[in-house]
HTML snippet that shows the backbone in 3Dmol.js (N, CA, C, O; Angstrom):
<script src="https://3Dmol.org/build/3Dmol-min.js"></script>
<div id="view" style="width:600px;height:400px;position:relative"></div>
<script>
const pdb = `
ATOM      1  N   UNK A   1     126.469  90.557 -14.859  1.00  0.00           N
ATOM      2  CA  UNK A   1     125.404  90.225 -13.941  1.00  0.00           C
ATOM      3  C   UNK A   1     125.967  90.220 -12.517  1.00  0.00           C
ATOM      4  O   UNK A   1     126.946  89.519 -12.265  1.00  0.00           O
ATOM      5  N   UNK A   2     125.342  91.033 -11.505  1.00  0.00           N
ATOM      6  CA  UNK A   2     125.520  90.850  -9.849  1.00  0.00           C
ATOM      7  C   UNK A   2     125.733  89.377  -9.447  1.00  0.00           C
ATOM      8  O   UNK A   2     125.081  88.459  -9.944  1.00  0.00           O
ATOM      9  N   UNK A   3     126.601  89.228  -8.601  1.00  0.00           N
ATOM     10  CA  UNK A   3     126.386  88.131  -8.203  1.00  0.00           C
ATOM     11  C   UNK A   3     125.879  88.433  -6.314  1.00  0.00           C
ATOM     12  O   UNK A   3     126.391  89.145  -5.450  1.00  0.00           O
ATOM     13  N   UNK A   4     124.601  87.454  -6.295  1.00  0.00           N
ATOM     14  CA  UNK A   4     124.594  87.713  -4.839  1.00  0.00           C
ATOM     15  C   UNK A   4     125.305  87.643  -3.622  1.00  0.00           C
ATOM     16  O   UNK A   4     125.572  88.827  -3.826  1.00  0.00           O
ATOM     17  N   UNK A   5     125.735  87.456  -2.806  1.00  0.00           N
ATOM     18  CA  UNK A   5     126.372  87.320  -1.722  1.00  0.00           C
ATOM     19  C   UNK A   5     125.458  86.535  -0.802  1.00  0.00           C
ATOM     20  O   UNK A   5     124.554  87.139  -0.224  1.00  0.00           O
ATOM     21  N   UNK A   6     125.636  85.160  -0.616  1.00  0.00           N
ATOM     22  CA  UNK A   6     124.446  84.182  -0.023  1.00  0.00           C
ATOM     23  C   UNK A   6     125.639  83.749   1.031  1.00  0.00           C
ATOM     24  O   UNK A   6     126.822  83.454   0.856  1.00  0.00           O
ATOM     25  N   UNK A   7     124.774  83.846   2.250  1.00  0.00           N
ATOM     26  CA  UNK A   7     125.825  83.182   3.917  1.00  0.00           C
ATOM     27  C   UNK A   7     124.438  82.443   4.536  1.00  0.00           C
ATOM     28  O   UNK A   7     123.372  83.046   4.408  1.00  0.00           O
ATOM     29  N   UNK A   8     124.457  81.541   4.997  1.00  0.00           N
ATOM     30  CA  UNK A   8     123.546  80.675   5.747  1.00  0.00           C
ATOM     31  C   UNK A   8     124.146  80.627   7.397  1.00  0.00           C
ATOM     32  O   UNK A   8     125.052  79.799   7.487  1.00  0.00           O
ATOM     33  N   UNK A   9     123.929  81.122   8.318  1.00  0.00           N
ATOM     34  CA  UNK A   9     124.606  81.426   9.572  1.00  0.00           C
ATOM     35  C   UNK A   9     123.660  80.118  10.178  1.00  0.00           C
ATOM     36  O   UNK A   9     122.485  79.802   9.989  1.00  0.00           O
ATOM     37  N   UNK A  10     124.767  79.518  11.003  1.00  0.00           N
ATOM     38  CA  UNK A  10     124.065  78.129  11.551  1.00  0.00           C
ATOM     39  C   UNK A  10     124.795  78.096  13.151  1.00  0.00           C
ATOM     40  O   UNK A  10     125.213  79.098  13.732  1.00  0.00           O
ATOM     41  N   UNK A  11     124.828  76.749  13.665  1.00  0.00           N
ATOM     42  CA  UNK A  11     125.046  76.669  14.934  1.00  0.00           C
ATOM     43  C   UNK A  11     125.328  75.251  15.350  1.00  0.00           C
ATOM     44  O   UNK A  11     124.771  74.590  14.474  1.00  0.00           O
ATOM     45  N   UNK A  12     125.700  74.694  15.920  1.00  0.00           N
ATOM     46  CA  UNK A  12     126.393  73.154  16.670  1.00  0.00           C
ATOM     47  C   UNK A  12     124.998  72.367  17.219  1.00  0.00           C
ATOM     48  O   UNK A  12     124.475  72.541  18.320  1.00  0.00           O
ATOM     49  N   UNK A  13     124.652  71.678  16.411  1.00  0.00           N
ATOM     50  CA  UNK A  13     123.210  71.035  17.018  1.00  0.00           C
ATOM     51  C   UNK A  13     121.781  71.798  16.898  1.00  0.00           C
ATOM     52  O   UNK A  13     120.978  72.139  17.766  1.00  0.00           O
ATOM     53  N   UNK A  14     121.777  71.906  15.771  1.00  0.00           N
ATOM     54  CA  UNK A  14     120.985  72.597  15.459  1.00  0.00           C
ATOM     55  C   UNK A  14     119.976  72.309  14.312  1.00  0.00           C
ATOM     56  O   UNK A  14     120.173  72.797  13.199  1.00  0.00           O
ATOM     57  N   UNK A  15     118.883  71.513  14.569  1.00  0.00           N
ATOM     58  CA  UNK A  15     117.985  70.770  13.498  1.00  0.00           C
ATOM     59  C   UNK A  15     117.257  71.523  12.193  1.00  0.00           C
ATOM     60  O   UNK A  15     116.955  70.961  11.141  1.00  0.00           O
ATOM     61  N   UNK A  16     117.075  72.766  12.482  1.00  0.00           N
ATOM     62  CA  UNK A  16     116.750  73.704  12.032  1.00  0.00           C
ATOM     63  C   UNK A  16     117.759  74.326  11.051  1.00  0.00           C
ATOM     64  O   UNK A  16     117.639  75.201  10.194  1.00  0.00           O
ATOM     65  N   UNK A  17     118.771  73.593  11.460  1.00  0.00           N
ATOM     66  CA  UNK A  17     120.102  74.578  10.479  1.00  0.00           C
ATOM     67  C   UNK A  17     119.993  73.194   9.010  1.00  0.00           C
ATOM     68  O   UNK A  17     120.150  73.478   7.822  1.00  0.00           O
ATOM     69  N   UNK A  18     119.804  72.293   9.346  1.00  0.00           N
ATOM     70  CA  UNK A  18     120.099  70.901   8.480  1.00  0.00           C
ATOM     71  C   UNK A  18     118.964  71.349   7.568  1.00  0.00           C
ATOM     72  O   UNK A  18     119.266  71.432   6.378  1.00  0.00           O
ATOM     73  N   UNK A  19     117.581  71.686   7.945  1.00  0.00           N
ATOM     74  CA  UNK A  19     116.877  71.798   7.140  1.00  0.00           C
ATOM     75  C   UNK A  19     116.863  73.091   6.395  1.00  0.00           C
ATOM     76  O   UNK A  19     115.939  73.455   5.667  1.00  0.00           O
ATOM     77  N   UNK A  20     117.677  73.584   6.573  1.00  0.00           N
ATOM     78  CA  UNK A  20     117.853  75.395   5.931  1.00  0.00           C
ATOM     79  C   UNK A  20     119.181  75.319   5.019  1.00  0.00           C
ATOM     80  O   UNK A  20     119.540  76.098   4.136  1.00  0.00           O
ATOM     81  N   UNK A  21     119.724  74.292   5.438  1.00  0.00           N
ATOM     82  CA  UNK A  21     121.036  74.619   4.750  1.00  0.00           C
ATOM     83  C   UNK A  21     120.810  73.495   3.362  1.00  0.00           C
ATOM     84  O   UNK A  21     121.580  73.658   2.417  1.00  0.00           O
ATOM     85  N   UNK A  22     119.845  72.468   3.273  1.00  0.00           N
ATOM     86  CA  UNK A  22     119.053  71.642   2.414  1.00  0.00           C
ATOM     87  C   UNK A  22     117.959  72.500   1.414  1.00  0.00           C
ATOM     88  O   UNK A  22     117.542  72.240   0.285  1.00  0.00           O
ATOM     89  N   UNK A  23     117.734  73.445   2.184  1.00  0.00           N
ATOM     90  CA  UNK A  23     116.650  74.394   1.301  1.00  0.00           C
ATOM     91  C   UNK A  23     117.475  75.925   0.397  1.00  0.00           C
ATOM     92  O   UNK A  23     117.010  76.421  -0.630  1.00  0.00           O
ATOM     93  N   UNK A  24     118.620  76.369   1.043  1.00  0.00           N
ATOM     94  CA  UNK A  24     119.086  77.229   0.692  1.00  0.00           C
ATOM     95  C   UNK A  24     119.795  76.422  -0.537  1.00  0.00           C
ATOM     96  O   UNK A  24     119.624  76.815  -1.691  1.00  0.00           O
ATOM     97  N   UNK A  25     120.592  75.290  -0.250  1.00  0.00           N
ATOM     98  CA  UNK A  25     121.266  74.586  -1.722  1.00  0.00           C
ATOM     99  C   UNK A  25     120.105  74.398  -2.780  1.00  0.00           C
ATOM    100  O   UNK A  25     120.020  74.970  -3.866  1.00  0.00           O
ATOM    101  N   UNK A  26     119.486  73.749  -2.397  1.00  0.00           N
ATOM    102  CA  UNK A  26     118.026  73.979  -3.707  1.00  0.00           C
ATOM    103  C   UNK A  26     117.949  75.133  -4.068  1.00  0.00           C
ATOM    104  O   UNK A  26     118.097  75.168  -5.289  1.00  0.00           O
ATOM    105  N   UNK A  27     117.786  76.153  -3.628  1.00  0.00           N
ATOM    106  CA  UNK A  27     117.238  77.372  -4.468  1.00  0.00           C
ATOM    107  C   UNK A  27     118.738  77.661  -5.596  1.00  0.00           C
ATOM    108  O   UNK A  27     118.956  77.720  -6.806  1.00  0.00           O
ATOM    109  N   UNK A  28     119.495  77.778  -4.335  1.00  0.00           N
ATOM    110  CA  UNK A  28     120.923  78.401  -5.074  1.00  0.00           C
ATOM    111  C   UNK A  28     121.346  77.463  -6.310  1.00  0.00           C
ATOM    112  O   UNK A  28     121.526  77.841  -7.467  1.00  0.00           O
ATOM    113  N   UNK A  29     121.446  76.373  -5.890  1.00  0.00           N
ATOM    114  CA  UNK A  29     121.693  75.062  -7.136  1.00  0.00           C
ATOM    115  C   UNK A  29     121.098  75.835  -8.200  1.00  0.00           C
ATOM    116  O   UNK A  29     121.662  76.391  -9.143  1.00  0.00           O
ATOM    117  N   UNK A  30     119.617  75.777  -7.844  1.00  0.00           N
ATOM    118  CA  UNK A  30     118.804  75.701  -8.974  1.00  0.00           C
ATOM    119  C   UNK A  30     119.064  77.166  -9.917  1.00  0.00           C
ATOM    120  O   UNK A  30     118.810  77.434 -11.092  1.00  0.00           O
ATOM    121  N   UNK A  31     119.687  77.941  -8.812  1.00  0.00           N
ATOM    122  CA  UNK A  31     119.899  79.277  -9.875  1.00  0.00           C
ATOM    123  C   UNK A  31     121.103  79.716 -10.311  1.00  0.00           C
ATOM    124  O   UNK A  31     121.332  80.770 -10.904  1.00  0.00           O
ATOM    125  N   UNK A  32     121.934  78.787  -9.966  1.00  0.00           N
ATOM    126  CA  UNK A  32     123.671  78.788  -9.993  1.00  0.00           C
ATOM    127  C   UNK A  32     124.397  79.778  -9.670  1.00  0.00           C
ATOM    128  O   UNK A  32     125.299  80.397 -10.234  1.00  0.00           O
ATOM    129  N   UNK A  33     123.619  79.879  -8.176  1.00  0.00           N
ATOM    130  CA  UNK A  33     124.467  80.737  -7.147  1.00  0.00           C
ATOM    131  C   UNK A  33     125.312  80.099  -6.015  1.00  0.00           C
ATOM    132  O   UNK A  33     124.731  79.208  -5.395  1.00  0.00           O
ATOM    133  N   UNK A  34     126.673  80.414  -5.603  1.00  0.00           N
ATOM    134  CA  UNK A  34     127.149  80.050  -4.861  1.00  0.00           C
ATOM    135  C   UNK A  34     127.053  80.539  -3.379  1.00  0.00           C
ATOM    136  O   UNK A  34     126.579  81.661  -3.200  1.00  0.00           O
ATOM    137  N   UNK A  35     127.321  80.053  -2.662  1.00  0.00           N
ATOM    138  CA  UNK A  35     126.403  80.062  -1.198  1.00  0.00           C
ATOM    139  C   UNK A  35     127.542  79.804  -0.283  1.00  0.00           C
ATOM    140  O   UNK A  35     128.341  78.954  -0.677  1.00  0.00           O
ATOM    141  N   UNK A  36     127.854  80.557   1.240  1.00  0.00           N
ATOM    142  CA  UNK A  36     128.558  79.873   2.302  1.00  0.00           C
ATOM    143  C   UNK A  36     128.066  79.548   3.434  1.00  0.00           C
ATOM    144  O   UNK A  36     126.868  79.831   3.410  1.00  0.00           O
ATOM    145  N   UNK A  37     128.404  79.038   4.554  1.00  0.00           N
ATOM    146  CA  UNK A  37     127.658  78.898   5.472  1.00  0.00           C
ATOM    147  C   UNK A  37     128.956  79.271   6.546  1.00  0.00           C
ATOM    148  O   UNK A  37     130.178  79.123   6.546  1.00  0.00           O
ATOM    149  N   UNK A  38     127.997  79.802   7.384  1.00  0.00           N
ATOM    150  CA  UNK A  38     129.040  80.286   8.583  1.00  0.00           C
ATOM    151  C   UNK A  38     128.486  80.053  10.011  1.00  0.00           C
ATOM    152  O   UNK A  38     127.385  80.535  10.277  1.00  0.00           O
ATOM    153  N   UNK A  39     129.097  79.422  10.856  1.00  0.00           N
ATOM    154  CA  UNK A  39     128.605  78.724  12.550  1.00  0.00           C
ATOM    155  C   UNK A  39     128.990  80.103  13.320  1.00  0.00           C
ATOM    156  O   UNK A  39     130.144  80.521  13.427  1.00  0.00           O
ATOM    157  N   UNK A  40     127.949  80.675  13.786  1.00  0.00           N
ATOM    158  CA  UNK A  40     128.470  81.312  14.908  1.00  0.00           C
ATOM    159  C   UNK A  40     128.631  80.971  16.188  1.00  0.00           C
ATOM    160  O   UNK A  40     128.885  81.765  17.094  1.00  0.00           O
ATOM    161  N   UNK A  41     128.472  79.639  16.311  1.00  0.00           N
ATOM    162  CA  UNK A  41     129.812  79.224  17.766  1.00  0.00           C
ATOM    163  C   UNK A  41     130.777  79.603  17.223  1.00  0.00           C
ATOM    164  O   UNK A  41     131.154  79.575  16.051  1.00  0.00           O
ATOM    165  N   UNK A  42     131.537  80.291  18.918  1.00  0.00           N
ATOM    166  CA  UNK A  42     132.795  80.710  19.161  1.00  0.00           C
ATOM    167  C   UNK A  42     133.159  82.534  18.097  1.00  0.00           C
ATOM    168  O   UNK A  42     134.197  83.076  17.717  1.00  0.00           O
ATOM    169  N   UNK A  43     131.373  82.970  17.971  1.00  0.00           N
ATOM    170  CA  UNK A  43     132.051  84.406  17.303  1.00  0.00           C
ATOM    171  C   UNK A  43     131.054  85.132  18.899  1.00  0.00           C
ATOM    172  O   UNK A  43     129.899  84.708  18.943  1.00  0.00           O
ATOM    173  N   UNK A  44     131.304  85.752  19.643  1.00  0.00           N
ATOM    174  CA  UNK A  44     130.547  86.110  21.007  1.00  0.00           C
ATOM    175  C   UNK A  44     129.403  87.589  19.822  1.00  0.00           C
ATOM    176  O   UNK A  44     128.190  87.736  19.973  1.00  0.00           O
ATOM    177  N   UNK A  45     130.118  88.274  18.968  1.00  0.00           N
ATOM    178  CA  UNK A  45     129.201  89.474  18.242  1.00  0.00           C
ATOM    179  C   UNK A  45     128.116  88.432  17.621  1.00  0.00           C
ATOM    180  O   UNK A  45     126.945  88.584  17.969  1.00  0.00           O
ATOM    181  N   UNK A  46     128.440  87.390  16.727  1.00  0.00           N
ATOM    182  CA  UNK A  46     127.265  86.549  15.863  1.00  0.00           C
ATOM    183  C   UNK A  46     126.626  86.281  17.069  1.00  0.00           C
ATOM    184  O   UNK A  46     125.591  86.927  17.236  1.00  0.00           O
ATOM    185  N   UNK A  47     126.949  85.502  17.972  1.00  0.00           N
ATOM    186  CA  UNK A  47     126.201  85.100  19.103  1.00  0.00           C
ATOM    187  C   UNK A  47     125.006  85.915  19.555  1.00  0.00           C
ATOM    188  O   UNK A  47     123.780  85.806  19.532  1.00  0.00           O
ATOM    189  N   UNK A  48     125.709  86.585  19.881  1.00  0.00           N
ATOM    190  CA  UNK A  48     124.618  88.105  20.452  1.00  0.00           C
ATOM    191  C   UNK A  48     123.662  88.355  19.525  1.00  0.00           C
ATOM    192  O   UNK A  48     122.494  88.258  19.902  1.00  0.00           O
ATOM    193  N   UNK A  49     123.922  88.708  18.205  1.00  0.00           N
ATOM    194  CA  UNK A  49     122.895  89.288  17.989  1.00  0.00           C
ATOM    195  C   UNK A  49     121.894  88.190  17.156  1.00  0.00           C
ATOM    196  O   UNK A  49     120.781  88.514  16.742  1.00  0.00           O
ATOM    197  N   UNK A  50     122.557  86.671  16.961  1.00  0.00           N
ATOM    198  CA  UNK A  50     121.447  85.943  16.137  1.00  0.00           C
ATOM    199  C   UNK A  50     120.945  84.820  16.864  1.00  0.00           C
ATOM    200  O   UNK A  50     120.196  84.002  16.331  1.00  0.00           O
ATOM    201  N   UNK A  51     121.375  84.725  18.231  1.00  0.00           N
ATOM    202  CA  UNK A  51     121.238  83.437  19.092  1.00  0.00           C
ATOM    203  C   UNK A  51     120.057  82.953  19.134  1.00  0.00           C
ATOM    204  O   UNK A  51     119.919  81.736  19.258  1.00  0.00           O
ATOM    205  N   UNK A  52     118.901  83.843  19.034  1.00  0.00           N
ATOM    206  CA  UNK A  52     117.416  83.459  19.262  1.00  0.00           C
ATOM    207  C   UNK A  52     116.728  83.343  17.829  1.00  0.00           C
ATOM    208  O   UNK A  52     115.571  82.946  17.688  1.00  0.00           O
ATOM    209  N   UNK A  53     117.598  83.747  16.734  1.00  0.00           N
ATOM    210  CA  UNK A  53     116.956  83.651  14.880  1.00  0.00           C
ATOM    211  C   UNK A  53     117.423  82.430  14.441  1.00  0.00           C
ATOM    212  O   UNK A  53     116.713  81.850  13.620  1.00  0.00           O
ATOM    213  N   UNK A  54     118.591  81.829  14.841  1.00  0.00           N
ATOM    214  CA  UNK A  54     119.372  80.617  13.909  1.00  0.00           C
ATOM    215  C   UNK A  54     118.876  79.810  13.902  1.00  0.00           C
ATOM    216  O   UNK A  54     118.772  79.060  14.872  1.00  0.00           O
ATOM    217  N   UNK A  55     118.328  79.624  12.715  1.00  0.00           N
ATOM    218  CA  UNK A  55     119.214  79.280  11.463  1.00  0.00           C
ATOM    219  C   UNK A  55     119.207  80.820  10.463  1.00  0.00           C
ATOM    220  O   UNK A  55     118.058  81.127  10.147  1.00  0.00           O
ATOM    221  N   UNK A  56     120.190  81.704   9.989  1.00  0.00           N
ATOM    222  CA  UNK A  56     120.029  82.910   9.503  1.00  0.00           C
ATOM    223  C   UNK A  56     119.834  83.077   8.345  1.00  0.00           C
ATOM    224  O   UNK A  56     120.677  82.332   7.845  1.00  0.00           O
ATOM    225  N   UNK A  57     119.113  83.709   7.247  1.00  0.00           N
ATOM    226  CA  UNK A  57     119.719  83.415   5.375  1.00  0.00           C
ATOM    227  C   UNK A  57     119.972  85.157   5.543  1.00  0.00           C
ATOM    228  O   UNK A  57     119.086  85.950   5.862  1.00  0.00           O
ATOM    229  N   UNK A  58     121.495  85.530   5.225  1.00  0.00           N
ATOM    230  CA  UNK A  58     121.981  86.714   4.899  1.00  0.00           C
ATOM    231  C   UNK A  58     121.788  87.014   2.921  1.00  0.00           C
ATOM    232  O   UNK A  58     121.821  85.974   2.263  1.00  0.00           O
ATOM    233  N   UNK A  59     121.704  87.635   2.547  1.00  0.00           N
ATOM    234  CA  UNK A  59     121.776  88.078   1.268  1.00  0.00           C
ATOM    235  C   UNK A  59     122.280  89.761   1.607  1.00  0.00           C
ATOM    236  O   UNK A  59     121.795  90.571   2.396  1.00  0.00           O
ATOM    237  N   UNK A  60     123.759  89.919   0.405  1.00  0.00           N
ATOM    238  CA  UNK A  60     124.413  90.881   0.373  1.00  0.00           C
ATOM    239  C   UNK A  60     124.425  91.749   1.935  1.00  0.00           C
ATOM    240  O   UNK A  60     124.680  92.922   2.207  1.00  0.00           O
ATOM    241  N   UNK A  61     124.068  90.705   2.681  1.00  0.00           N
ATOM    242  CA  UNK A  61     124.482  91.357   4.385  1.00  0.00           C
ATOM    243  C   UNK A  61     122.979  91.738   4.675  1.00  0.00           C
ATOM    244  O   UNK A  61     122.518  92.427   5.585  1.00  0.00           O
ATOM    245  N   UNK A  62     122.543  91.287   3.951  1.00  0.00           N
ATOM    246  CA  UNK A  62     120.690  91.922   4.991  1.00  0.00           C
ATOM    247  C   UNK A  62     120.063  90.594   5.220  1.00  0.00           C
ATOM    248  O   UNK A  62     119.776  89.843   4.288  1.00  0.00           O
ATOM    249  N   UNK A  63     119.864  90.327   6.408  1.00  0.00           N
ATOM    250  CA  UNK A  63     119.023  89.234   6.996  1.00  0.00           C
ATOM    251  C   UNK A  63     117.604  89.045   5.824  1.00  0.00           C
ATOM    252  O   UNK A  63     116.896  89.968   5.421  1.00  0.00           O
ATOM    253  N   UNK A  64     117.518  88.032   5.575  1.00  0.00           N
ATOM    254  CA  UNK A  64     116.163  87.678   4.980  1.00  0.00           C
ATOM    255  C   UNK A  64     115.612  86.734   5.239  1.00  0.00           C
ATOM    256  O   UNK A  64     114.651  86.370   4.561  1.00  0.00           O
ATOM    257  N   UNK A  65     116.015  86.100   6.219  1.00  0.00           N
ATOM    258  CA  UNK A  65     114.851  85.078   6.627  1.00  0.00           C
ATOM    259  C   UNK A  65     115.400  83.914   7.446  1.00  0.00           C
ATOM    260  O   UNK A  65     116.241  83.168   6.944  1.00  0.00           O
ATOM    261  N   UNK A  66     114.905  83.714   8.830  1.00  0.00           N
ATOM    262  CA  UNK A  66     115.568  83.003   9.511  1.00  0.00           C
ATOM    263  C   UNK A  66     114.364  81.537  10.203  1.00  0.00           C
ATOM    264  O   UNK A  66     113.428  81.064   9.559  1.00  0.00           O
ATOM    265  N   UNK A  67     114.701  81.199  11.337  1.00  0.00           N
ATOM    266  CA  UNK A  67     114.218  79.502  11.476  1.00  0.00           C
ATOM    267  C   UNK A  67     113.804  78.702  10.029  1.00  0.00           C
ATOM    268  O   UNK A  67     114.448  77.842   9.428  1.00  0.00           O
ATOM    269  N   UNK A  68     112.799  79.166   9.775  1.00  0.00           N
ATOM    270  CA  UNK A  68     112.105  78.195   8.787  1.00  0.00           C
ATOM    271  C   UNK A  68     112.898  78.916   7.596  1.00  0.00           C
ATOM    272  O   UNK A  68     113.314  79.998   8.009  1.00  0.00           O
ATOM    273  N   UNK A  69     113.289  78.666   6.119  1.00  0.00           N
ATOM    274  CA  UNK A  69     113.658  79.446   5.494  1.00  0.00           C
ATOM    275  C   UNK A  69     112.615  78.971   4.059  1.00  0.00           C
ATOM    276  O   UNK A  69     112.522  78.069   3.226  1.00  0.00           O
ATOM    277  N   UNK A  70     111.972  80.223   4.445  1.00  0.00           N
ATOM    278  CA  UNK A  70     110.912  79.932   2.651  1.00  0.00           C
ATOM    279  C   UNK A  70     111.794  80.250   1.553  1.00  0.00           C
ATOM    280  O   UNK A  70     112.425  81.275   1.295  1.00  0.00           O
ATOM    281  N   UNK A  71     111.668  78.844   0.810  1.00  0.00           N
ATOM    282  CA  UNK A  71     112.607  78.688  -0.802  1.00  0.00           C
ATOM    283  C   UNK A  71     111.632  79.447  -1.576  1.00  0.00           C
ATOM    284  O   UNK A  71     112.090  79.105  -2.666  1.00  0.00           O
ATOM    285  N   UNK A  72     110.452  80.360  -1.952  1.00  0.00           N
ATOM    286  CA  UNK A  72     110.061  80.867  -2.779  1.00  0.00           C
ATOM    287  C   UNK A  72     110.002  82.267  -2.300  1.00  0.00           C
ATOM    288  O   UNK A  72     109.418  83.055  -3.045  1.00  0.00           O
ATOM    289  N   UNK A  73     110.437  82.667  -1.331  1.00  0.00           N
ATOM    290  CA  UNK A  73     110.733  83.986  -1.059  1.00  0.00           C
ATOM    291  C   UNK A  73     112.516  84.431  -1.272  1.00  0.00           C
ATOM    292  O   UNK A  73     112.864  85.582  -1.538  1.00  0.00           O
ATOM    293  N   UNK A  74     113.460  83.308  -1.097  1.00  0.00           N
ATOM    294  CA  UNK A  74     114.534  83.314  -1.273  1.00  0.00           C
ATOM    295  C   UNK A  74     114.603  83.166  -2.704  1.00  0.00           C
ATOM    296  O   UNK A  74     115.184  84.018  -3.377  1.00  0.00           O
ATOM    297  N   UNK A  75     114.234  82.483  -3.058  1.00  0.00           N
ATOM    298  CA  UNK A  75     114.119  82.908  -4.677  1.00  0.00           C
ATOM    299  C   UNK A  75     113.854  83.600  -5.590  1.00  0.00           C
ATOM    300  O   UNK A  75     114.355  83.725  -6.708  1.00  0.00           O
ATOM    301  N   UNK A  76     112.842  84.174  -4.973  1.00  0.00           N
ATOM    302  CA  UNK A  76     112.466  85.625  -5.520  1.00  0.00           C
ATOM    303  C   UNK A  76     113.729  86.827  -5.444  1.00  0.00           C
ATOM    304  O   UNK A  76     114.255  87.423  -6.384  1.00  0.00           O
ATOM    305  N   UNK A  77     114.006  86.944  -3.935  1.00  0.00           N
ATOM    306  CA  UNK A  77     114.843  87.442  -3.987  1.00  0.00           C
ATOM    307  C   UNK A  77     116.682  87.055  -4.290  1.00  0.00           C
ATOM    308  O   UNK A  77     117.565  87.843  -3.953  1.00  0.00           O
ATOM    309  N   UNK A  78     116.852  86.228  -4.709  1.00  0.00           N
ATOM    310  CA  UNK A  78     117.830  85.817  -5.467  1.00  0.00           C
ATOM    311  C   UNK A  78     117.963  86.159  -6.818  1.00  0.00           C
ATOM    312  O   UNK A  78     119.049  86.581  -7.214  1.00  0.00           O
ATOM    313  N   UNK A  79     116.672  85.997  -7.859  1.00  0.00           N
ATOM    314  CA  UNK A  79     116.273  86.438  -9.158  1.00  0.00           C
ATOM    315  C   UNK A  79     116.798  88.253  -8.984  1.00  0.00           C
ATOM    316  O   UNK A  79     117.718  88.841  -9.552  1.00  0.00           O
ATOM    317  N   UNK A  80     115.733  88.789  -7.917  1.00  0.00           N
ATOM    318  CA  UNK A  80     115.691  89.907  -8.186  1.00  0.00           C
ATOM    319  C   UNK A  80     117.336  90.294  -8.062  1.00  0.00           C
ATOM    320  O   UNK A  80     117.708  90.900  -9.067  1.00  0.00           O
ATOM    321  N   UNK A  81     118.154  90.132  -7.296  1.00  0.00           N
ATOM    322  CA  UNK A  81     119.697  90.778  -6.574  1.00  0.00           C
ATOM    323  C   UNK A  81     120.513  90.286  -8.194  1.00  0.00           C
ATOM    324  O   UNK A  81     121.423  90.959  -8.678  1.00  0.00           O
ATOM    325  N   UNK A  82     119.933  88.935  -8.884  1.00  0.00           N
ATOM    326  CA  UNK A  82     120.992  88.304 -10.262  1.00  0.00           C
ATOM    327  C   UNK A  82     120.280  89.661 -10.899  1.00  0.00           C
ATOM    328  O   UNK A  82     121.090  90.579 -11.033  1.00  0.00           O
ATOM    329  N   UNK A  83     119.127  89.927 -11.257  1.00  0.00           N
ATOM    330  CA  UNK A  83     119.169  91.224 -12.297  1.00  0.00           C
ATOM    331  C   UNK A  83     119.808  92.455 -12.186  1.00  0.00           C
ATOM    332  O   UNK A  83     120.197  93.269 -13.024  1.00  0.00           O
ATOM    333  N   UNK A  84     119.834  92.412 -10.896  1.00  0.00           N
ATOM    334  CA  UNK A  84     120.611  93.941 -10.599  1.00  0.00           C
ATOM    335  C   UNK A  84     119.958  94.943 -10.518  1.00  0.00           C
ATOM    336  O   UNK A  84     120.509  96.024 -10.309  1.00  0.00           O
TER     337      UNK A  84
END
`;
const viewer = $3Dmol.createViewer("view");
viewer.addModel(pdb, "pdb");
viewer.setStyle({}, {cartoon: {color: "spectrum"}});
viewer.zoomTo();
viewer.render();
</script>
């Protein structure tokens, strides 16, 4: 079975990241996927290009969904990436 590649891109004070990074562990928990999270303070490329999206949900490197992060769209696509 694939395993997904889950990154939660966040930021230093950032309220929006607390509640994404609370919603991304629920889904993933619940599907026993492992998950990282990565701050782009201090990367100037992350900066640039996600400064105005963060809080980010990456899957296998493709953006899927940023500020608000819907747990039933991330889930969906979590299911779909575990089947392969």
């Amino acid at each position: 079975m694939p395993i997904p590649d889950v990154v939660l891109l966040t930021k230093a004070d950032c309220h929006l990241c607390t509640e994404a990074r609370a919603a991304v562990e629920r889904v993933a928990s619940g599907l026993g996927v492992q998950w990282t999270e990565q701050a782009i303070d201090g990367d100037p490329g992350l900066q640039e290009r996600y400064a105005e999206e963060i809080p980010v949900v990456l899957v296998d490197g493709v953006q899927r969904d940023f500020w608000t992060i819907d747990e039933q769209r991330l889930t969906r696509i979590l299911k779909k990436a575990l089947e392969g």
